[in-house]
C-alpha positions as CSV (number, residue, x, y, z in Angstrom):
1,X,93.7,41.8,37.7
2,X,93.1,45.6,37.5
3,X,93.9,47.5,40.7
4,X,91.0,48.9,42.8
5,X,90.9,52.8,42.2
6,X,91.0,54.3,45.9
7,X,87.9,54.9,47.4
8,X,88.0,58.8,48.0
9,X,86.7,59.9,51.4
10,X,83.8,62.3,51.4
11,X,84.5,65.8,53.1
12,X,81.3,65.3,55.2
13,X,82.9,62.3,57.1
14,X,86.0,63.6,57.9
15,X,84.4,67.3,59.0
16,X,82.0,64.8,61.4
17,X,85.3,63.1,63.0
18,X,86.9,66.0,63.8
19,X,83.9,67.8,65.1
20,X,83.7,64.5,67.3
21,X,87.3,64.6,68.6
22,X,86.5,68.2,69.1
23,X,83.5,67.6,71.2
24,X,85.4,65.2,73.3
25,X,88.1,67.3,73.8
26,X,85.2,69.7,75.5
27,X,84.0,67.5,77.7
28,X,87.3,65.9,79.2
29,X,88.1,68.1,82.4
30,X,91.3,67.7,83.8
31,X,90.9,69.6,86.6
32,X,94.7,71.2,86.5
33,X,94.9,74.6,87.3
34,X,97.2,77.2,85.8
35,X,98.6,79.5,88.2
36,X,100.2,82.9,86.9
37,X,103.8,83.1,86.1
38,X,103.8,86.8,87.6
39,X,101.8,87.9,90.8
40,X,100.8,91.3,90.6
41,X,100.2,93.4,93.8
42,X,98.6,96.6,93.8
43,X,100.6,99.2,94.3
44,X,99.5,102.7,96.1
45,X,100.3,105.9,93.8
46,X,101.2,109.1,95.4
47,X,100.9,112.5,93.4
48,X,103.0,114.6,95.9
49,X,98.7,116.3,95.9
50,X,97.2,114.2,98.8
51,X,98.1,117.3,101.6
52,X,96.9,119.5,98.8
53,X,93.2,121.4,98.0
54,X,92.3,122.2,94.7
55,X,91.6,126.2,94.0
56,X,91.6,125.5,90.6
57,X,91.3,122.7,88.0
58,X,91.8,123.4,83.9
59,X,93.2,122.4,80.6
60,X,95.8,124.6,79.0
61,X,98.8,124.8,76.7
62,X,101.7,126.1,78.3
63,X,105.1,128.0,76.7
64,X,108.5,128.8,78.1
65,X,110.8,131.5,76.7
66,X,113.5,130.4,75.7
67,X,116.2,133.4,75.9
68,X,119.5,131.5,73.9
69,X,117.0,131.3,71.1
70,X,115.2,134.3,71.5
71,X,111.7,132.7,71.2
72,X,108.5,130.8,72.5
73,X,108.6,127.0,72.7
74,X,105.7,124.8,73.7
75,X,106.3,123.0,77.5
76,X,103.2,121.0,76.9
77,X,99.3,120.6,76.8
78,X,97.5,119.1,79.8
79,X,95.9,120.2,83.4
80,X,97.0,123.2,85.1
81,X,96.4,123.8,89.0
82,X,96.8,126.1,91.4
83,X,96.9,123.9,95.0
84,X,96.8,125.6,98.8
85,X,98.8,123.3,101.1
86,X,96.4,122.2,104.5
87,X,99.0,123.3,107.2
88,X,100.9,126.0,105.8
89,X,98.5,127.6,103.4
90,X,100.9,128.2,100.7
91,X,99.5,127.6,97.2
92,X,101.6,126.6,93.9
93,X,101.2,125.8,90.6
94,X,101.4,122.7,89.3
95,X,100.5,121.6,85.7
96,X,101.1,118.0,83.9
97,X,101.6,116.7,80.3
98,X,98.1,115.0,79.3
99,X,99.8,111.8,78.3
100,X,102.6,111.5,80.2
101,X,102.1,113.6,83.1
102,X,105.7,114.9,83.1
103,X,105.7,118.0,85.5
104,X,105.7,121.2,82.7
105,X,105.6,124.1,85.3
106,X,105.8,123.8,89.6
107,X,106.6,126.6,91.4
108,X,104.7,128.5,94.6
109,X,102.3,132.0,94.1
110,X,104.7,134.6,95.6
111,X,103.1,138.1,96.5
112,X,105.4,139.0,93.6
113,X,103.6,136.7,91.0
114,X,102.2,139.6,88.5
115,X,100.0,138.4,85.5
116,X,100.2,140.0,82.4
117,X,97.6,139.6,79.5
118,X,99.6,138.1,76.1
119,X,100.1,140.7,73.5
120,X,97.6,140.1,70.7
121,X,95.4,137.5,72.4
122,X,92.7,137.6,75.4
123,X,92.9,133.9,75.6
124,X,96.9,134.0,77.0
125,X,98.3,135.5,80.5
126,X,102.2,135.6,81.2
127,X,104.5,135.8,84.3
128,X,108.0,135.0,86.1
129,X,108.7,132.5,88.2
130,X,111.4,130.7,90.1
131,X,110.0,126.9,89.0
132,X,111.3,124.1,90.1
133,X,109.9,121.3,87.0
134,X,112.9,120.0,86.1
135,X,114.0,119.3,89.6
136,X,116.4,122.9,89.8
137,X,115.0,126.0,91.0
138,X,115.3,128.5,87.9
139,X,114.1,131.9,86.8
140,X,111.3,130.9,84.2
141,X,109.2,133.7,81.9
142,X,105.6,131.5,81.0
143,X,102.8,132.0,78.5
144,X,100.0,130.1,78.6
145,X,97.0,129.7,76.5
146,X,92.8,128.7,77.7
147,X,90.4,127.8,75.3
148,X,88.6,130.5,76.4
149,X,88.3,134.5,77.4
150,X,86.5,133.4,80.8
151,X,88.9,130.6,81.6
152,X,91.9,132.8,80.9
153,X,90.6,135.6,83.2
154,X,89.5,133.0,85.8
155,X,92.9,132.0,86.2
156,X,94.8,135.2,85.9
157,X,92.5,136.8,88.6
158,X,92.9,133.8,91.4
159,X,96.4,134.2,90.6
160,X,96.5,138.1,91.4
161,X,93.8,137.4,94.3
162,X,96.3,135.0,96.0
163,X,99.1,137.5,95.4
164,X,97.4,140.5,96.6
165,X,96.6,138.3,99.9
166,X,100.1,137.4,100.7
167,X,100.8,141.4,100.5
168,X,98.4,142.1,102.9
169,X,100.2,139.1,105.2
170,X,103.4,140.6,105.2
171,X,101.8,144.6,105.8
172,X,100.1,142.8,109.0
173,X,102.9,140.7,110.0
174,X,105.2,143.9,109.6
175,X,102.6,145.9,112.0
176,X,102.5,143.0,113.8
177,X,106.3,142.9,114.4
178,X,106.8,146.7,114.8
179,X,103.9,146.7,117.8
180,X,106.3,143.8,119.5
181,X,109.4,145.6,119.0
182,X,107.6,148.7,120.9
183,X,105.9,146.8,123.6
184,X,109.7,145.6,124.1
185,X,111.3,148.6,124.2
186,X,108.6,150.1,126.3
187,X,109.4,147.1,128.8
188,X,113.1,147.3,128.7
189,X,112.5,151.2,129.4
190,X,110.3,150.2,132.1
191,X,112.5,147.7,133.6
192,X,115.8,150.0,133.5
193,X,113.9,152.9,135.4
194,X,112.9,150.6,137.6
195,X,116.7,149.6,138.4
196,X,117.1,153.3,138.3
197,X,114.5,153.9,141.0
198,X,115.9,150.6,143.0
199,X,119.4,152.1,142.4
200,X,117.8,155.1,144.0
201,X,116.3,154.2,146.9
202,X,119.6,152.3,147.9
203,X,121.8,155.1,147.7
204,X,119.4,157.2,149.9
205,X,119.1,154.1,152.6
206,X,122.5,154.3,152.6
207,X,123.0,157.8,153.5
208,X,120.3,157.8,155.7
209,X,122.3,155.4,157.9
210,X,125.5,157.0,157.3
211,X,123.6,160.1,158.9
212,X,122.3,158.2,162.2
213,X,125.6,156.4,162.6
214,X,127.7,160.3,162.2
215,X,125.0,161.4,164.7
216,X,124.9,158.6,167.3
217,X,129.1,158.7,167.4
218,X,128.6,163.0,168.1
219,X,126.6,162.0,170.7
């Protein structure tokens, strides 16, 4: 006898059983629930900012002169800010990478901080400072660059403005200190004639009864 030839299965029926097995797969609830390998907790973030209010708030690209090489290099391009402390009312500036936000530039306005238009653009201001970015106070010369005149000269006169006000604080605090150091001397003159006049009187009591006693023995 001849061998039967294998009967060959039609892709139809087998696409219909697995769609079947698939569909029961569906519908069988276990009930087991997964729990997560890792529990994450929410952790608060602190920007060394929160005792901080915002004067100012813009985008820039910031430079650093470097004096071994004799040139500009680039510090990065994000968000500078100029931020006036709630108790002590000093104001610094602060300015992050976009991406990163590694600290570029972080050092206090001084009443010395002078800003000085960049030669050749209207767009760029530069000044000293002692900054403190890279976690050592150190004597810093900065450029840096707006995307526009009016931002550039927004910045450079809030700058000067907060300068110009610390000068003032220091003429008044100097008045301040010279009318003390008056009213003091004007006291301790006060007191010593005083002592004088005490001094005074004593010595002439005491003559006075040196005189009665000298008269009183005559007698």
């Amino acid at each position: 006898m001849a061998d039967k030839e294998p009967v060959a299965e039609r892709p139809e029926a087998a696409e219909e059983d697995v769609s079947a097995a698939a569909a029961a797969g569906e519908e069988e609830d276990t009930g087991a629930q997964v729990a997560p390998i890792v529990r994450l907790e929410e952790v608060a973030v602190t920007t060394g900012e929160e005792d901080e209010d915002v004067l100012l708030d813009m985008k820039a690209k910031l430079y650093r002169f470097d004096k071994d090489g004799n040139q500009w290099k680039e510090r990065g391009t994000g968000t500078v800010k100029l931020l006036k402390h709630k108790e002590n009312g000093k104001v610094r500036l602060v300015m992050r990478q976009a991406k990163t936000l590694k600290i570029c530039a972080n050092h206090l306005v001084v009443s010395t901080t002078k800003m000085q238009e960049h030669a050749g653009s209207d767009k760029s201001c530069v000044w000293h400072a002692a900054d403190f970015a890279d976690g050592e106070l150190k004597e810093e010369m900065f450029a840096i660059r707006f995307g526009s005149v009016e931002n550039c000269k927004k910045f450079k006169d809030l700058v000067e403005e907060i300068a110009e006000s610390l000068i003032k604080n220091k003429d008044k605090e100097s008045e301040d200190g010279l009318s003390t150091a008056g009213l003091l001397e004007k006291l301790t003159v006060s007191e010593s004639k005083s002592e004088e006049s005490a001094k005074a009187e004593s010595t002439e009591s005491g003559k006075e009864t040196e005189t009665k006693a000298e008269a009183t023995t005559s007698e």
